[in-house]
C-alpha positions in Angstrom: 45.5 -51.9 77.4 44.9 -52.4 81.2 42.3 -50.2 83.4 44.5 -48.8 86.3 42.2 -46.3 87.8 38.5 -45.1 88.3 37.6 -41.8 88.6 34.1 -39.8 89.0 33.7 -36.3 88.6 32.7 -34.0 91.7 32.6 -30.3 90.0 35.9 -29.7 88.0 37.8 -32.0 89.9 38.6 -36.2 89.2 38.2 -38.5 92.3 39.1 -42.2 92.2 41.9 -44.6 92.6 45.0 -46.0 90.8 45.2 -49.8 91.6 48.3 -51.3 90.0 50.6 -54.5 91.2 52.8 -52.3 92.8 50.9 -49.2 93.6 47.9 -48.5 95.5 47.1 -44.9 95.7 43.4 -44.3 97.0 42.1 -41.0 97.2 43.9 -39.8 94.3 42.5 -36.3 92.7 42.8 -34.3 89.5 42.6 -30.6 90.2 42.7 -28.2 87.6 45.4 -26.1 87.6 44.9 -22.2 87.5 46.5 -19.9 85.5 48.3 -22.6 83.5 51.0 -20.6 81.3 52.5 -21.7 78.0 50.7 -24.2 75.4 52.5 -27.3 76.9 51.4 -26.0 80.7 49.1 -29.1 82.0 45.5 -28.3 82.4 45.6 -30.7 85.7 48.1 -31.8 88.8 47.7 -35.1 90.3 47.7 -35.0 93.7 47.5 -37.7 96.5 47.0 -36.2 99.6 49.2 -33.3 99.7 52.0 -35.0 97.5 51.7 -33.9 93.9 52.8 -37.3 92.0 52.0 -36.3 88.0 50.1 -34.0 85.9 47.9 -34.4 83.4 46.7 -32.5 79.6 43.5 -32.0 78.2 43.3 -33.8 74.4 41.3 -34.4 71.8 40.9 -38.0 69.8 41.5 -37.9 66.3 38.6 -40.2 65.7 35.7 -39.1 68.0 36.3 -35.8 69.0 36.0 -36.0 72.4 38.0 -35.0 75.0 40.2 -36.8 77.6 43.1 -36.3 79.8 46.3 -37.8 79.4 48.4 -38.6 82.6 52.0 -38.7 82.9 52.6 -40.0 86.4 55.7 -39.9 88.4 57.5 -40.7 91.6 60.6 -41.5 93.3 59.3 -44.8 93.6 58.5 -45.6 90.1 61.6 -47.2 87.9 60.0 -44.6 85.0 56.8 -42.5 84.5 53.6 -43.8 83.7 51.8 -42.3 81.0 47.8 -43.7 80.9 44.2 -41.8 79.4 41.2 -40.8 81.5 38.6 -41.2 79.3 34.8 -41.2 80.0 32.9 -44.6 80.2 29.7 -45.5 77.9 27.0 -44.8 81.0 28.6 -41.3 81.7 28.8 -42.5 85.4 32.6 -42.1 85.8 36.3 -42.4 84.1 38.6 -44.9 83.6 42.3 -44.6 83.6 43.7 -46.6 81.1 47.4 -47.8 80.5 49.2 -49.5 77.5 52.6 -50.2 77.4 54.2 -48.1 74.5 55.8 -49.7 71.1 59.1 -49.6 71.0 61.3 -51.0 68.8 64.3 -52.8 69.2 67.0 -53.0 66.9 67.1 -56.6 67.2 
């Protein structure tokens, strides 16, 4: 797991920055969406300036019971989407964004 971003939270928006080796996106914002439609719809777009580069779905852990947002972030740019968890730090002063690569198995 890697910390790719920090957030703080100004209202119901997300404000912070994803820093990774080959993308450095400041003022990068997570705006609720309104009127989100279906039970898949995302709860939050992720925009950087006015480009709109992922979105992102409120969830629940299993173990905890608190909520977070996942991230699926995307862009011409990227080779694939990145998929990475907002979750709330310990002091309650922001959010980290937090990335792990995903198991897959090969049929080696």
């Amino acid at each position: 797991m890697a910390t790719i971003g920090t957030f703080k939270k100004t209202g119901t928006e997300y404000t912070g920055e994803i820093l990774t080796l080959s993308l450095q996106a400041k003022g990068v914002r997570l705006v609720p969406t309104s009127g989100a439609s279906g039970e898949n719809a995302p709860t939050h777009r992720v925009l950087v300036g006015r480009a709109e580069i992922g979105a992102a779905w409120t969830k629940t852990s299993n173990d905890s019971g608190r909520e977070y947002l996942g991230l699926k972030l995307d862009d011409p740019s990227f080779a694939a989407p990145i998929y990475a968890n907002l979750f709330d730090d310990e002091d309650g002063e922001g959010s980290s964004l937090i990335w792990s690569r995903p198991n897959t198995r090969r049929g080696d």
